[in-house]
C-alpha positions as semicolon CSV with decimal commas, in nm:
position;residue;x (nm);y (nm);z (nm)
1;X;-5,484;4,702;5,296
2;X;-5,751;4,774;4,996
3;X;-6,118;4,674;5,080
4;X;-6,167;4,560;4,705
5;X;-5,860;4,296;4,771
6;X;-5,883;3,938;4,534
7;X;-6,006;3,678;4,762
8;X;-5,828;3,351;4,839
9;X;-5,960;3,035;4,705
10;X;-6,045;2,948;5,066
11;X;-6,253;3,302;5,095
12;X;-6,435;3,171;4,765
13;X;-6,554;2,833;4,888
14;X;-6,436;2,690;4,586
15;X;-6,500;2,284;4,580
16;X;-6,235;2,033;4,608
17;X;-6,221;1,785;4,326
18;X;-6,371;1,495;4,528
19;X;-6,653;1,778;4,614
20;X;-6,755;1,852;4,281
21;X;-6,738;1,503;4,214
22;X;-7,071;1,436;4,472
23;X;-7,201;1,758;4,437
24;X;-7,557;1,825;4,292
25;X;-7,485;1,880;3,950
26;X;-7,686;2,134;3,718
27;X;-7,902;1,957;3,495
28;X;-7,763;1,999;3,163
29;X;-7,573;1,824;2,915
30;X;-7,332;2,021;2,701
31;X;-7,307;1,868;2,303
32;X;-7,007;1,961;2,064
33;X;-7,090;1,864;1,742
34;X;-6,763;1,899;1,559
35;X;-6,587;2,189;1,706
36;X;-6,228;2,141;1,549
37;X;-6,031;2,368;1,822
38;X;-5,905;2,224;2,153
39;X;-5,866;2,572;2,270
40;X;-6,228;2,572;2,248
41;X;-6,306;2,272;2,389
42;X;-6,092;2,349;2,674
43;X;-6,275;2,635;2,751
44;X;-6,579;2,467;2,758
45;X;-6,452;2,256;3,013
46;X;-6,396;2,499;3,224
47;X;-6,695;2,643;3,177
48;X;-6,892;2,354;3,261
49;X;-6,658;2,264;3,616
50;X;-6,748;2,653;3,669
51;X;-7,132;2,587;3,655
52;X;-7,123;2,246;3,818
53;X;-7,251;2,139;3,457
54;X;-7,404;1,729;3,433
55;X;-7,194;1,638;3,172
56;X;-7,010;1,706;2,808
57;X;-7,027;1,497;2,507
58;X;-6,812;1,533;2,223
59;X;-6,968;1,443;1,915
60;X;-6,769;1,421;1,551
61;X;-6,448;1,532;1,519
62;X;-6,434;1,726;1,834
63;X;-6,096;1,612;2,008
64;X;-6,074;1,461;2,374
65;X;-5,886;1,430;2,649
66;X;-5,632;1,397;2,754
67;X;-5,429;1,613;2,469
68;X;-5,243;1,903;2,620
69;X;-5,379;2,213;2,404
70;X;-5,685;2,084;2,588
71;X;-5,573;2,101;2,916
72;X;-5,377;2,438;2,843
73;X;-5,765;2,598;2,877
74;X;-5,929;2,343;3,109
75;X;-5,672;2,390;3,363
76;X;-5,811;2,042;3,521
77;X;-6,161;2,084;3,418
78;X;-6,121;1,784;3,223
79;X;-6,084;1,585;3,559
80;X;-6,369;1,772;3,732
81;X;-6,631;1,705;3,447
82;X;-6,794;1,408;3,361
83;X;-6,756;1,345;2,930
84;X;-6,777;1,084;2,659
85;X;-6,695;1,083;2,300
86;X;-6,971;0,986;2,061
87;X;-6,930;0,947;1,681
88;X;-7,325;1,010;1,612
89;X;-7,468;1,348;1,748
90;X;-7,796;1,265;1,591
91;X;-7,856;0,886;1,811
92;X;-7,736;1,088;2,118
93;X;-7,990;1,340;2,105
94;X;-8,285;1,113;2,063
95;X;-8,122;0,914;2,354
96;X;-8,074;1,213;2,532
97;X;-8,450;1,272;2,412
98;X;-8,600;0,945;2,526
99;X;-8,430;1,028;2,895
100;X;-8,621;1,350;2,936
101;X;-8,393;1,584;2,808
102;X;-8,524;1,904;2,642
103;X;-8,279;1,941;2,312
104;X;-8,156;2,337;2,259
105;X;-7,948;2,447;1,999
106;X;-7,763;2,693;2,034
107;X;-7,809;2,867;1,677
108;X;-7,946;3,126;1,500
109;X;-8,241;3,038;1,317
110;X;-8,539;3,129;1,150
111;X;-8,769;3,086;1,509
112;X;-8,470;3,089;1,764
113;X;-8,537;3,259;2,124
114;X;-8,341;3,514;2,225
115;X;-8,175;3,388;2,508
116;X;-8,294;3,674;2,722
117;X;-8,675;3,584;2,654
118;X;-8,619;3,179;2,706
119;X;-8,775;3,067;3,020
120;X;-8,589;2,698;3,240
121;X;-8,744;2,539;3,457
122;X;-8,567;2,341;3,768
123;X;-8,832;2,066;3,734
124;X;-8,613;1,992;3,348
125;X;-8,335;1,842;3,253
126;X;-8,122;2,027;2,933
127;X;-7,919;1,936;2,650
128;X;-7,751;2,207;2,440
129;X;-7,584;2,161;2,122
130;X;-7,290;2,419;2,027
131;X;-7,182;2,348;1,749
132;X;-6,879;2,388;1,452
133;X;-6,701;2,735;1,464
134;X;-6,741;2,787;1,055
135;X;-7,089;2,588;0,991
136;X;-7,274;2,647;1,322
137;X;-7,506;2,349;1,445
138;X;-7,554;2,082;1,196
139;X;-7,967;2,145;1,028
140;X;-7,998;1,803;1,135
141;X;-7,933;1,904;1,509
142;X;-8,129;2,141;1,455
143;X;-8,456;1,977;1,305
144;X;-8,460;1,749;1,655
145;X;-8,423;1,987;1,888
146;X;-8,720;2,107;2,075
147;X;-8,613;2,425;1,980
148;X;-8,306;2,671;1,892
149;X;-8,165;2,970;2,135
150;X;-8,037;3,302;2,026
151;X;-7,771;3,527;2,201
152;X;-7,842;3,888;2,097
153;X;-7,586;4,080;1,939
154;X;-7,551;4,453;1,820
155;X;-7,201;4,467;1,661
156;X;-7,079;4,351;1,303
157;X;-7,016;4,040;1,316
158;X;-7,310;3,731;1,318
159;X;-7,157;3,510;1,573
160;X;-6,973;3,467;1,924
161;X;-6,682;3,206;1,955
162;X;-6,835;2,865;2,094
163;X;-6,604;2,940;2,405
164;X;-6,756;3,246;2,498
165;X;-7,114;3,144;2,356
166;X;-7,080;2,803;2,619
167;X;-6,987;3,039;2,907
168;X;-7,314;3,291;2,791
169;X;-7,571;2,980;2,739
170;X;-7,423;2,805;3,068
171;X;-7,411;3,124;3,294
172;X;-7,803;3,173;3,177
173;X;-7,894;2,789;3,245
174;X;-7,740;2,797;3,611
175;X;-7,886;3,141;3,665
176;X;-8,237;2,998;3,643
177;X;-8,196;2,699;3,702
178;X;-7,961;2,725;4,062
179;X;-7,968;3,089;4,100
């Protein structure tokens, strides 16, 4: 039998729903402001069950559950993770705001970080906007968050699909945050 054998999900320790459900949760809230694809969404789901992520609010015309070309890329997530719709980003983020909540978006801008260089600390709580897969994160967003995060790229192309630029933000959050 191969040393470098796939592990059972008993071997990984992996949480049961009810679990996760108690578990200490990473403190960050995930914001989609308007992200049209439920592919994408999906994803992000995942990706915040994966990182024992607070909570996701979908903002806009980002689509909820239950639909099933969510759950095609959650695979359950959306059962695992704690969301709620709401219509206006901008009163959510100065709720979010008056809670404690540092705001992040995660854009390129004029004075972003490079997500490499930004510094979390355990003793905050986080809320990171991702936003529309044409337009990026609404200016608005932008303007009230404390400030914007950048992932470094070296190839052609300007941006990363919000899936994979969730799973990059997220890993990097949990990393410092639980790691």
């Amino acid at each position: 039998m191969s040393e470098n054998r796939k592990l059972s999900m008993e071997e990984l320790g992996r949480l049961t729903p009810e679990e996760a459900e108690s578990a200490v949760k990473t403190p960050v809230i995930v914001i989609l402001d308007n992200v049209r694809s439920m592919h994408n969404v999906g994803s992000v789901f995942r990706t915040a069950d994966a990182f024992l992520i607070e909570e996701i609010i979908l903002c806009g015309i980002t689509p909820v559950p239950p639909h099933r070309e969510i759950n095609k890329t959650a695979l359950g997530a959306t059962e695992t993770v704690k969301w709620q719709h709401c219509s206006d980003a901008v009163q959510k983020l100065q709720e979010l705001r008056s809670k404690g909540y540092k705001v992040i978006a995660a854009e390129q801008t004029a004075k972003s970080v490079k997500l490499h260089q930004a510094k979390f600390s355990p003793d905050e709580k986080y809320a990171v906007i991702l936003g529309n897969e044409v337009d990026g994160v609404n200016q608005e967003l932008i303007d009230l968050a404390d400030y914007s995060l950048e992932i470094p790229q070296a190839g052609t192309k300007h941006s990363l699909n919000i899936s994979v630029a969730s799973g990059v933000v997220c890993w990097e959050l949990f990393r410092q945050l639980r790691g």
